[in-house]
BAMI-915437 format. One record per residue: x, z, y of N, C-alpha, C in turn; residue in three letters. Coordinates in pm, whole numbers, plus 50000, padded with zeros to 5 digits. Each point is the difference from the previous one (the first is absolute). Example, Ala and Ser with C-alpha at 12.3 -4.5 7.8 and 13.67 -1.06 7.14 Angstrom:
2
513195078049431499115000050119500905000050120ALA499654992850105500825000650119499235007350109SER
***
This chain:
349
500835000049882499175000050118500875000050125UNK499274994650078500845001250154500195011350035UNK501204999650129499625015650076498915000250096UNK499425011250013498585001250047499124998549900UNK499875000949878498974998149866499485011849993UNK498655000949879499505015050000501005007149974UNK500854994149848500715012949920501465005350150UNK500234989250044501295007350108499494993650133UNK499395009950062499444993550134501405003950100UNK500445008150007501695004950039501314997049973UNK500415003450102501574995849964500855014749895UNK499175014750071500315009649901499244997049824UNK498464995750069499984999549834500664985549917UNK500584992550089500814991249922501505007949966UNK500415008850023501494999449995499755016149868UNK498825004250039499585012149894499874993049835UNK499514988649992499934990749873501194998749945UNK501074993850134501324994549899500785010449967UNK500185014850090501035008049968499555011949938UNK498225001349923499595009249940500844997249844UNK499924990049986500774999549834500665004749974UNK500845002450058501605009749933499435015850026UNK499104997850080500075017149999499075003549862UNK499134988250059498785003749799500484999149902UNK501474994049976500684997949875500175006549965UNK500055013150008500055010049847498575008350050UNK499155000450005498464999049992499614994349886UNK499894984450001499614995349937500995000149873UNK501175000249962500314999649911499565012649896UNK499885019150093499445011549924498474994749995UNK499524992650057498334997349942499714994349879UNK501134987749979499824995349909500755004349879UNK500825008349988500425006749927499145012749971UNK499255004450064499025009549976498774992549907UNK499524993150058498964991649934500004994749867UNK501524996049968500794997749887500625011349837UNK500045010450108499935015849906498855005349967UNK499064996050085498755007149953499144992249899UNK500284986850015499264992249896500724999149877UNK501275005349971500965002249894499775011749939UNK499675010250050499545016050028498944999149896UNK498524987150091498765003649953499704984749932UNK501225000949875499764986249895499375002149896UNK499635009249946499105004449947499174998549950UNK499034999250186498524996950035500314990750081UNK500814990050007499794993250104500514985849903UNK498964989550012500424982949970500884998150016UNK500364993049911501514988250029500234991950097UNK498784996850072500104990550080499985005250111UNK499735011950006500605009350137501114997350054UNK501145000149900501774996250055499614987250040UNK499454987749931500144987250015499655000450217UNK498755006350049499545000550097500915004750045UNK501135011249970500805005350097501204987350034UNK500144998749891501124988150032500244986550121UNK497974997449988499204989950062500445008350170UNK499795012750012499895007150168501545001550032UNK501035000649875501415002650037500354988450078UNK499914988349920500664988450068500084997850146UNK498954999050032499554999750152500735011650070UNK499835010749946500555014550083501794998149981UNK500324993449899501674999950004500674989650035UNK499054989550000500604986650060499895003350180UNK498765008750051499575003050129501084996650147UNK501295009749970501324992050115500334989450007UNK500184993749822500534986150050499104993550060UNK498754998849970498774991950037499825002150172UNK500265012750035500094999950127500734995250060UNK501295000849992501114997550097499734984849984UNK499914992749876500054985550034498414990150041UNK498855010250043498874994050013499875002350186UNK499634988850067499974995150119498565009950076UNK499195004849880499175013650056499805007149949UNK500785011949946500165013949981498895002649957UNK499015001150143498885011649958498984993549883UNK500064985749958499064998649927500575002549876UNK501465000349973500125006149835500085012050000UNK499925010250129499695015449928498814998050009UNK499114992950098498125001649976499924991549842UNK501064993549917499444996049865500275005449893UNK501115007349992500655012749933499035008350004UNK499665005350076498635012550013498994990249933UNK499604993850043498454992049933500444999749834UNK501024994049980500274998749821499965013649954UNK501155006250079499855018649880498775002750030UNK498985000650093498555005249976499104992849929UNK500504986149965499074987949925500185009149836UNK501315000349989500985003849891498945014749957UNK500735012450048498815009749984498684997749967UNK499274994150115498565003049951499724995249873UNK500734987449938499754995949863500535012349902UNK501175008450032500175008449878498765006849983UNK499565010250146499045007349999498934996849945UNK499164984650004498744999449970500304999349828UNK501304994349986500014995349857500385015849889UNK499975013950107500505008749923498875012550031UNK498584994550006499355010150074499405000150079UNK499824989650104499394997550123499785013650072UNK499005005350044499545017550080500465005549897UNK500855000849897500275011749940501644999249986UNK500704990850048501734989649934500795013550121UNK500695005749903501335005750030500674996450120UNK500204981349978500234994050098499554995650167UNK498755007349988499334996150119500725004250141UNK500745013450035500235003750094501124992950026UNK500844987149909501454997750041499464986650098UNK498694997549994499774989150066500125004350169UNK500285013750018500165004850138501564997350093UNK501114996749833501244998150061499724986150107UNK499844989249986500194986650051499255002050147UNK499095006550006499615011650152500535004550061UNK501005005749951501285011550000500944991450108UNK500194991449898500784990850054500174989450075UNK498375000850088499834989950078500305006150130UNK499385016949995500005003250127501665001550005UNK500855000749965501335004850022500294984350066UNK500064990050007499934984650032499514995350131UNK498385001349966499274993950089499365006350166UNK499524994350077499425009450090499025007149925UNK498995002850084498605009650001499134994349921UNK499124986250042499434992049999500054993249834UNK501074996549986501004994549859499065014449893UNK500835005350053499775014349888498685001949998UNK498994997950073498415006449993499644987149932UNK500274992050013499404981649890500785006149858UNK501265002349968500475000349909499235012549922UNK499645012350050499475005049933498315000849996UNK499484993750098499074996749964499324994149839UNK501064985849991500394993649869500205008249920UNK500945011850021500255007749872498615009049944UNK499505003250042498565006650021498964990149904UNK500044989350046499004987449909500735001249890UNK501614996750003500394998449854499795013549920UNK499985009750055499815014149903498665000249966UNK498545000450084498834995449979500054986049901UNK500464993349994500004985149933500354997049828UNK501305014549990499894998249892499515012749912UNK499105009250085499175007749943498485002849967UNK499184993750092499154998949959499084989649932UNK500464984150040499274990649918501235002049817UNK500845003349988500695003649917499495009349908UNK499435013550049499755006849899498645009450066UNK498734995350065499355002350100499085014849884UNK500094997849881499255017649993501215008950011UNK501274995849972501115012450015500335005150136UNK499804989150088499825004650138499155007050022UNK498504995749969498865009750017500285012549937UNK500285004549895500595007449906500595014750061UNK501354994450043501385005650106500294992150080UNK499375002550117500574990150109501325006250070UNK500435011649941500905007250097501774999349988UNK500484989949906501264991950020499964989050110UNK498724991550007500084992950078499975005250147UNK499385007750041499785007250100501035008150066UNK500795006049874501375007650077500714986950009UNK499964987849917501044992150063499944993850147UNK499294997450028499564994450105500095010750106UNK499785016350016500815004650063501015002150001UNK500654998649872501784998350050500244989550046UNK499154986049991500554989850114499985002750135UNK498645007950037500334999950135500755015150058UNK500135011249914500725005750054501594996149995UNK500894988149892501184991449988500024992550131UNK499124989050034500314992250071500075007650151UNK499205012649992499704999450175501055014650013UNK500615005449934501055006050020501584989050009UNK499694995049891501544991650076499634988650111UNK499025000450015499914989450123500305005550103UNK499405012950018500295010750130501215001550002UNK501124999549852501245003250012500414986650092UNK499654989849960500694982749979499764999650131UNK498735006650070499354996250146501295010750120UNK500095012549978501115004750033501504994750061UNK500424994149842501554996050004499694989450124UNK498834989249977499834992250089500194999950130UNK499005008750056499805007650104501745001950045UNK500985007749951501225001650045500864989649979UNK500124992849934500544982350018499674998250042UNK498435001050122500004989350099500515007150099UNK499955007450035500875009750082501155000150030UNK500514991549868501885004449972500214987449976UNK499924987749942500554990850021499394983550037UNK499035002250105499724993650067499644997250165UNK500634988650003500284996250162498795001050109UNK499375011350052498794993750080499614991150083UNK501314990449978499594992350092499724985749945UNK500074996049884500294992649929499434999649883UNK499445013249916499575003749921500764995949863UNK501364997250034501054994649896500545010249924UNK500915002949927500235013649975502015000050030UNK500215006450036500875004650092501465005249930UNK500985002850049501405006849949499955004049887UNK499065011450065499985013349851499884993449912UNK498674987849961499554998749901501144990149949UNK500714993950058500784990249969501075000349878UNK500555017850065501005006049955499415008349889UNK498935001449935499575008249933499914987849881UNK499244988250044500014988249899501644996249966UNK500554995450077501364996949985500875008149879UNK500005012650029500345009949925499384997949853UNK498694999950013499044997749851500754986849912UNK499764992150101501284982749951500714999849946UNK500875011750061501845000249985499765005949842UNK499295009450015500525008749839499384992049901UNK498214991050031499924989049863501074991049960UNK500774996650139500704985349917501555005849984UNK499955011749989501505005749967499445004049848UNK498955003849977499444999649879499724992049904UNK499154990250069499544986349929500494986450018UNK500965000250108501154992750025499324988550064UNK498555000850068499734992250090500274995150134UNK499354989650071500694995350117498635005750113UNK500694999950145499285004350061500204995150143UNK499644991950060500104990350098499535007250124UNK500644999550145499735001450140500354990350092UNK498764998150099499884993450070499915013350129UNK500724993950108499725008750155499684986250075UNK499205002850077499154992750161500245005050101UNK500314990150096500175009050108499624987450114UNK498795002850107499714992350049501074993750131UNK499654987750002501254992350125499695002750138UNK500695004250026499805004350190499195010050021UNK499695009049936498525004949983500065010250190UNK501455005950013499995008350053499684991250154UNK500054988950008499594992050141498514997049982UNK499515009349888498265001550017499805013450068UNK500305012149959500055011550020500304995650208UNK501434999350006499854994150152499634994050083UNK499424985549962498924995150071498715005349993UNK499574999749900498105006250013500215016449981UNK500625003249986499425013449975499955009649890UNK500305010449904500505006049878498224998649956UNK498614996250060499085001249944499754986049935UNK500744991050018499684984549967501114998149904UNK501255006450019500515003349872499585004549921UNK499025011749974499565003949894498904988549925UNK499145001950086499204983149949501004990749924UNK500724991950042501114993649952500495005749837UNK500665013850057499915003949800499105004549927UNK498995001150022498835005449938499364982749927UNK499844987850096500034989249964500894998249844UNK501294995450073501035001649884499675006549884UNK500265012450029499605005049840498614996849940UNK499144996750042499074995049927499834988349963UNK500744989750053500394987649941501145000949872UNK500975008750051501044999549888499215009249863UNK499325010150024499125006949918498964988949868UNK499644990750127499074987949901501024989849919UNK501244996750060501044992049923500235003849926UNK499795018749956500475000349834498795006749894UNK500734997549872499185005849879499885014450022UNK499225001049926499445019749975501145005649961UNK500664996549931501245007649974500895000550091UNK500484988750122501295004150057499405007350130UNK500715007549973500165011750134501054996950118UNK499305000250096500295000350120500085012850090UNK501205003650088500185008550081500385001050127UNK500165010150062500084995950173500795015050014UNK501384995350029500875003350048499995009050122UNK499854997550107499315003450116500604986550083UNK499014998450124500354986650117499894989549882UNK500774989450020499434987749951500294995949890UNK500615010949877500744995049923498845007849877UNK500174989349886499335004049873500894995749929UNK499625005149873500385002049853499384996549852UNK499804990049958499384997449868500765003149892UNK499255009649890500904999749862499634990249918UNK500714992049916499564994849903500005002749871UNK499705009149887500865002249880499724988549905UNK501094996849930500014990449882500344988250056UNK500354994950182500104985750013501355002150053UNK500844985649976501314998550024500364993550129UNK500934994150091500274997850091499314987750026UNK499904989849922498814984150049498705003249975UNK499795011049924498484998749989499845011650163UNK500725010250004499625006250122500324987450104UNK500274995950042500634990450045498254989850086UNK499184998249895498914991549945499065012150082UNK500345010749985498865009350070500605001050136UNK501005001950030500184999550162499824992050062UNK500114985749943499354983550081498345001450046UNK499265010249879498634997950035499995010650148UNK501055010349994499345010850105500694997550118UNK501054986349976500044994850098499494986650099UNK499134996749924498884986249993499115010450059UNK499315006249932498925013650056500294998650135UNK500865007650054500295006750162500044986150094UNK501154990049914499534985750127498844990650029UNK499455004649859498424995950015498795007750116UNK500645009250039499025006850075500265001450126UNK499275001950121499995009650118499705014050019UNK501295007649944499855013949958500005004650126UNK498985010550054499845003950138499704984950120UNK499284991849920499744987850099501404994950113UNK501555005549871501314993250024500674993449960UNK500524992550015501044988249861500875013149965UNK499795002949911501665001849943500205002149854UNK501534999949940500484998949911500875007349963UNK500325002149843500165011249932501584993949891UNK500905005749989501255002449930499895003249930UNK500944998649895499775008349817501064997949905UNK500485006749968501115007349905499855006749869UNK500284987949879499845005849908501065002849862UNK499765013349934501285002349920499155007649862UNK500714998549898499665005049849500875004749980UNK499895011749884500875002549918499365004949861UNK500665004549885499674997049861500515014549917UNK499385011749958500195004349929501025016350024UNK501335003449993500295006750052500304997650149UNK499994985850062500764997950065498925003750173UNK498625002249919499254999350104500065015750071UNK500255001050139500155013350115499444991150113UNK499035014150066499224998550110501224995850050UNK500955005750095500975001250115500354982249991UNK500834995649863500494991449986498974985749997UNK498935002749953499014988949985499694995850126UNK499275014250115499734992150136501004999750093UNK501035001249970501644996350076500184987649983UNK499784988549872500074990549947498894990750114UNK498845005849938498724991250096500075002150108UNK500825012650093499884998650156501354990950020UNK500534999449927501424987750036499394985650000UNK499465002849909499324981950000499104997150104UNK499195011850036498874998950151501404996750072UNK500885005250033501314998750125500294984850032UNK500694994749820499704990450042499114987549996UNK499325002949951498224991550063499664999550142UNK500145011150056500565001350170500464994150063UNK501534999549936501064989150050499824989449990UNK499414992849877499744987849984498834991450052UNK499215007050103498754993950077499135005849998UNK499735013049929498695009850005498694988749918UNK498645003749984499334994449941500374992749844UNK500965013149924500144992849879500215013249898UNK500794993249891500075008049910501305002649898UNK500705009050016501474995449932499675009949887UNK501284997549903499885011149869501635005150002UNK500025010449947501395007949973500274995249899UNK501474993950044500724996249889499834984249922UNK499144996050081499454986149939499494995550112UNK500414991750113499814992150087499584991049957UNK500194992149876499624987550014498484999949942UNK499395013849936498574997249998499315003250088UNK500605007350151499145004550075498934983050070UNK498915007150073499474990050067500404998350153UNK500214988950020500745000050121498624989950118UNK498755006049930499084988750116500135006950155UNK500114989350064499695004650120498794986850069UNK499395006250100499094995950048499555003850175UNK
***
């Protein structure tokens, strides 16, 4: 989905999608290892084809990072990950019991796990759904055992909503102070802190997983003979423009930041110096395409990768502010790369 869509109408709840994974990664791995002991536990009484279903909800939940990092919108494979493990569940449950299945209350995890993800909104649809699916596979399923004991189904469904609306209040919280803490009010971009907090997150995956992790810096041309002719209020117009053009030039995944004054910051993880390269042409097509603050102007860009241990904040945007330097030198309105001149783009116009 675009930015501005239901599931990420924000730039926080876009950047909450891509960098919740590593923190849920051992979450989800004790869930499913829980889920996995207990149906080993209770083999007993429990079908064979119980494991087969677990296996069916693992895939999705363990393939989940790679699928992210290399899908162009995030939020729709954690909104499909959640839809499968709750598709997944409700079939054990109805098939082990319907209003009476052992299993019924685990259909509350994929709830669990939406509000930790999504905004407000997300989480009240998602468990809404969870609510039908717990109703869904209990009463046309086994409708005198419901009549019977309706009171598994009933506590489950309050543990959905006392699950979802306690960690949402948590999820709504943390929020609340990330926007506080690493975003620009003027710009609504997200700012230093957050930069250096992602950066950091970067550095230790691909010193881990030995991935690449690409930066681009912007920095608009002449900007400061806007500030002096019209005025620091037509400057702001001017970057507030900007960033919302450069904001629409990219995917849900790449993050964009704002430095302070005229300079931003895009991370890329997983792209190398021509493919970043390919994204700074668009966010520099973006800015000359427009009358940002009803002004001509144009935007510089400097871009640098690195791969594995080799990737450090300090050293990565030392690389990309050298290449903005000389993109500078070389006529402004372009785009150089560290270390590889000959793929930078050199349009001018």
């Amino acid at each position: 989905m675009a930015p501005g869509s239901w599931l990420v109408p924000t730039e926080l709840d876009r950047t909450r999608i891509v960098d919740a994974h590593g923190r849920m990664r051992r979450a989800r791995a004790i869930t499913l290892g829980a889920i996995a002991l207990t149906l080993l536990v209770c083999l007993p009484w429990n079908p064979w084809w119980t494991f087969v279903l677990l296996a069916v909800a693992g895939v999705p939940m363990l393939t989940f990072e790679l699928r992210l990092k290399r899908s162009e919108h995030p939020e729709r494979i954690a909104a499909q990950t959640l839809l499968i493990t709750l598709t997944v569940l409700a079939i054990g449950a109805a098939g082990t019991g319907g209003p009476n299945s052992p299993g019924l209350p685990w259909l509350v995890i994929p709830a669990a796990m939406a509000a930790t993800r999504f905004r407000g909104t997300v989480v009240v649809a998602f468990a809404g759904l969870t609510a039908l699916a717990i109703l869904g596979v209990s009463i046309p399923v086994d409708p005198s055992g419901f009549a019977h004991d309706p009171r598994l189904v009933f506590t489950t469904l309050t543990l959905l909503v006392a699950m979802t609306t306690v960690t949402a209040a948590l999820t709504g919280a943390e929020l609340k102070h990330r926007d506080n803490a690493v975003l620009d009010p003027l710009t609504g971009l997200l700012n230093r802190q957050a930069l250096d907090l992602r950066l950091s997150e970067l550095e230790q995956q691909a010193g881990l997983g030995g991935g690449s992790v690409c930066a681009i810096v912007a920095d608009l041309d002449d900007f400061k003979n806007v500030n002096d002719t019209y005025g620091h209020e037509r400057g702001d117009a001017v970057l507030q423009d900007c960033a919302y053009e450069m904001r629409k030039a990219l995917r849900s995944f790449e993050l964009i930041y704002r430095l302070g004054g005229e300079e931003f910051v895009v991370l890329l993880p997983g792209l190398d110096v021509p493919r970043g390269v390919e994204v700074a042409e668009r966010l520099r097509e973006a800015i000359e395409g427009i009358r940002p603050g009803d002004l001509e102007l144009t935007v510089s860009l400097g871009v640098a990768a690195a791969e594995g241990a080799g990737v450090r904040q300090e050293s990565l945007l030392r690389a990309a502010d050298e290449a903005l330097y000389r993109a500078k030198r070389e006529g402004r309105n372009r785009v150089a790369a560290s270390g590889e001149p000959e793929v930078a783009a050199t349009l001018v116009r």
